[in-house]
KOLLUMVEX-670347 format. One record per residue (C-alpha): x, y, z; residue number from 1. Coordinates in Angstrom, 3 decimals, decimal comma. Example, Ala and Ser with C-alpha at 12.3 -4.5 7.8 and 13.67 -1.06 7.14 Angstrom:
<marnu><X>12,300</X><Y>-4,500</Y><Z>7,800</Z><num>1</num></marnu>
<marnu><X>13,670</X><Y>-1,060</Y><Z>7,140</Z><num>2</num></marnu>
END
This chain:
<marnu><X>29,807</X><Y>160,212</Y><Z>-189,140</Z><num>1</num></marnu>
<marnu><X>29,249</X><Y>163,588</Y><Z>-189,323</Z><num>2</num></marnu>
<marnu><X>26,131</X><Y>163,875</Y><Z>-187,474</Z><num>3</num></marnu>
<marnu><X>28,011</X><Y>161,772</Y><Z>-184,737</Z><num>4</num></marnu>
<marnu><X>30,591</X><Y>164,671</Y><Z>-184,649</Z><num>5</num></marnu>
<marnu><X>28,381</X><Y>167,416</Y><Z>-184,942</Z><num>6</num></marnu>
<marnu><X>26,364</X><Y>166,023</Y><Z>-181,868</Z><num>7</num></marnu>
<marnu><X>29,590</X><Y>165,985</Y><Z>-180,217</Z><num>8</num></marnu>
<marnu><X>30,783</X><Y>169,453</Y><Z>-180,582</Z><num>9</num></marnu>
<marnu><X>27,236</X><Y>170,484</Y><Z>-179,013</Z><num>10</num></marnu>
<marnu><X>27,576</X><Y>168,525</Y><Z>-176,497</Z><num>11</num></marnu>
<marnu><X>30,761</X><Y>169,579</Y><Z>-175,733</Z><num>12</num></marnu>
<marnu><X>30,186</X><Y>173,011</Y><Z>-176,114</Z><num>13</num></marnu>
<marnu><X>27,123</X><Y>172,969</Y><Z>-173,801</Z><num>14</num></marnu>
<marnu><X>29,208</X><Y>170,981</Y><Z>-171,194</Z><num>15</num></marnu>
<marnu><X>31,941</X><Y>173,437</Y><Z>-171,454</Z><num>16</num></marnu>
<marnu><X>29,995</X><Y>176,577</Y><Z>-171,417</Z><num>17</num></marnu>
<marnu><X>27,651</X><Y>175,114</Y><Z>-168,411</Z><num>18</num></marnu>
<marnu><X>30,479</X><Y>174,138</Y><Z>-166,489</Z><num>19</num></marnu>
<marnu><X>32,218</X><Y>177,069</Y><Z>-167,173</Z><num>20</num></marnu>
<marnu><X>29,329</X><Y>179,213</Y><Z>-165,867</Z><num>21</num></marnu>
<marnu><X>28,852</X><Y>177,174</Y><Z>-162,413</Z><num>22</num></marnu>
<marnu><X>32,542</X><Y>177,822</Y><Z>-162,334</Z><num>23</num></marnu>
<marnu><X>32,265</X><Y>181,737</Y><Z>-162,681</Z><num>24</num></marnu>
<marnu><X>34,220</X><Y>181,750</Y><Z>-165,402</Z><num>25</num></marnu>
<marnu><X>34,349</X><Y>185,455</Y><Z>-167,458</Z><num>26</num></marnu>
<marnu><X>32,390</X><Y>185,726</Y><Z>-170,953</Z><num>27</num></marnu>
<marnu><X>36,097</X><Y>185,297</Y><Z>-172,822</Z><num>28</num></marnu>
<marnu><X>37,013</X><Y>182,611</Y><Z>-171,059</Z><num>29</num></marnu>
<marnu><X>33,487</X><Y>181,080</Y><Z>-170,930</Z><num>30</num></marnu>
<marnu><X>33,931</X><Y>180,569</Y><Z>-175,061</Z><num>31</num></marnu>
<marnu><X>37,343</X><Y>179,309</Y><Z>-175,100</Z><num>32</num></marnu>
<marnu><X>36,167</X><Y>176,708</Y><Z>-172,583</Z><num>33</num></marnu>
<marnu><X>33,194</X><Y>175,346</Y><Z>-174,269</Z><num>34</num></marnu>
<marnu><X>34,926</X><Y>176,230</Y><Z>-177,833</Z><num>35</num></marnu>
<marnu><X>37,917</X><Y>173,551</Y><Z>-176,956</Z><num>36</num></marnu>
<marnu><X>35,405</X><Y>171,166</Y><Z>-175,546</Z><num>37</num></marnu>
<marnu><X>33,377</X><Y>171,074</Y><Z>-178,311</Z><num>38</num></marnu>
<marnu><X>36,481</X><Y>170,405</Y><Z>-180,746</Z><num>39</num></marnu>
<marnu><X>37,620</X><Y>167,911</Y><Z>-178,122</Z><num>40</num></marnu>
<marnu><X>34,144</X><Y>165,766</Y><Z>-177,855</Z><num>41</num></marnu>
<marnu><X>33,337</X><Y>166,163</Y><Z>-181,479</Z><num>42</num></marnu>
<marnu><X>36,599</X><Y>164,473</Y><Z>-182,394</Z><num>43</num></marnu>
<marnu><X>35,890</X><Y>161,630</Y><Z>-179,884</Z><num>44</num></marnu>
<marnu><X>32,485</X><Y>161,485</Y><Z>-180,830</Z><num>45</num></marnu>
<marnu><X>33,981</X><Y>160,859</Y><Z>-184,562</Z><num>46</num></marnu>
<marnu><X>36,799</X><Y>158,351</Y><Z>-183,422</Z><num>47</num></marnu>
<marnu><X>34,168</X><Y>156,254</Y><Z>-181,160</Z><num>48</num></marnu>
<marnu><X>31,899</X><Y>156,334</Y><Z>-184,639</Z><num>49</num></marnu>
<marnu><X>34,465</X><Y>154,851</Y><Z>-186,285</Z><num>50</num></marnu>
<marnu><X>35,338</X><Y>152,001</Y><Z>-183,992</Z><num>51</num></marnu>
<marnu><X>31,729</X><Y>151,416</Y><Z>-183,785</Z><num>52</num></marnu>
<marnu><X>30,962</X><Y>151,382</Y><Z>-187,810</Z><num>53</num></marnu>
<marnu><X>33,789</X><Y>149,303</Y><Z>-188,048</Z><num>54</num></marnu>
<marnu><X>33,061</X><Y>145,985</Y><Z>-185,516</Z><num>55</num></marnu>
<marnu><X>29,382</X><Y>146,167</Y><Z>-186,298</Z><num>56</num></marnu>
<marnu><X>30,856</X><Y>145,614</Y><Z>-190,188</Z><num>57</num></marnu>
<marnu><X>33,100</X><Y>142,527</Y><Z>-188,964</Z><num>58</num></marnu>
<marnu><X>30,300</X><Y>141,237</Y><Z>-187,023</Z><num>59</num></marnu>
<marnu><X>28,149</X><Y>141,735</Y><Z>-190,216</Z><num>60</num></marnu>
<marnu><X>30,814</X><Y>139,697</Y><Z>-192,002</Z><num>61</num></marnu>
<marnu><X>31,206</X><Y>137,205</Y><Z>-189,496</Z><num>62</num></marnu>
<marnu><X>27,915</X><Y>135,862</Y><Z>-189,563</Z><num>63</num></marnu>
<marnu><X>27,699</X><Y>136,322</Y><Z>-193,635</Z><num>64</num></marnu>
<marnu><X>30,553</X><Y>134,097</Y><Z>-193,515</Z><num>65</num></marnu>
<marnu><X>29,094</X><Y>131,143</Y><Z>-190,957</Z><num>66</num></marnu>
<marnu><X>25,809</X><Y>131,407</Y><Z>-193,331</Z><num>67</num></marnu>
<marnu><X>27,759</X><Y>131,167</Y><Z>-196,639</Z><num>68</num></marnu>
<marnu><X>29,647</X><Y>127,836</Y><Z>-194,739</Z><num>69</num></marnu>
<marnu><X>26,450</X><Y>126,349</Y><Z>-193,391</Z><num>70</num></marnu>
<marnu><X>24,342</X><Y>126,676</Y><Z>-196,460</Z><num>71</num></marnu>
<marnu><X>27,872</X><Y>125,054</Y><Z>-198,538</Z><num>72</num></marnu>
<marnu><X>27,169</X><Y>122,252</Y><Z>-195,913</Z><num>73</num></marnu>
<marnu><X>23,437</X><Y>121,505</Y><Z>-195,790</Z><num>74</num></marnu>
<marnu><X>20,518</X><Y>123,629</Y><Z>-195,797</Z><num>75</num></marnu>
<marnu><X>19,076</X><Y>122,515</Y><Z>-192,256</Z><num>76</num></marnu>
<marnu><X>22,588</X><Y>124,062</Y><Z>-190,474</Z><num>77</num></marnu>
<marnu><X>21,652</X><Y>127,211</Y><Z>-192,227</Z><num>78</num></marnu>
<marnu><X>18,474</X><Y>127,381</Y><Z>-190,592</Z><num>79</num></marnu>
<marnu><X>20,255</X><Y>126,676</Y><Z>-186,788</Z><num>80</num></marnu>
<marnu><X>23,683</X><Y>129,363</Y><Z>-188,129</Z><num>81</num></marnu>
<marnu><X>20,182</X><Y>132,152</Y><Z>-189,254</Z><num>82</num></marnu>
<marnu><X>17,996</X><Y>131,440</Y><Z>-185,750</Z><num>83</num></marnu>
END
């Protein structure tokens, strides 16, 4: 997760800053632009992480579960629930 966040927060500070020099924007100004889009991508960065982690775990589950129910039933429907 936290490599997912600190990518963000580059990201987002090199998107702010570059857009904030095509704007014209004033060396002060230039930082607080890419400063708050850095916090503001790094923490979406870290929630989309942890959306991500977490239905890659239920599908994970899900198919531990249909293998633990075929291979209760007969071993050939494990081979069709693994393939």
């Amino acid at each position: 997760m936290r490599k997912f966040m600190i990518t963000g927060a580059l990201t987002g500070f090199t998107l702010g800053g570059s857009l904030g020099v095509f704007q014209g924007a004033s060396g002060g100004e230039l930082f607080w632009r890419a400063a708050v889009s850095a916090a503001v991508l790094g923490v979406l960065m870290r929630w989309w992480w942890q959306i991500w982690r977490r239905s890659i775990h239920e599908a994970q589950q899900k198919r531990l579960q249909a293998l633990t129910e075929a291979m209760s039933k007969l071993p050939a429907e494990a081979e069709r629930v693994l393939n």
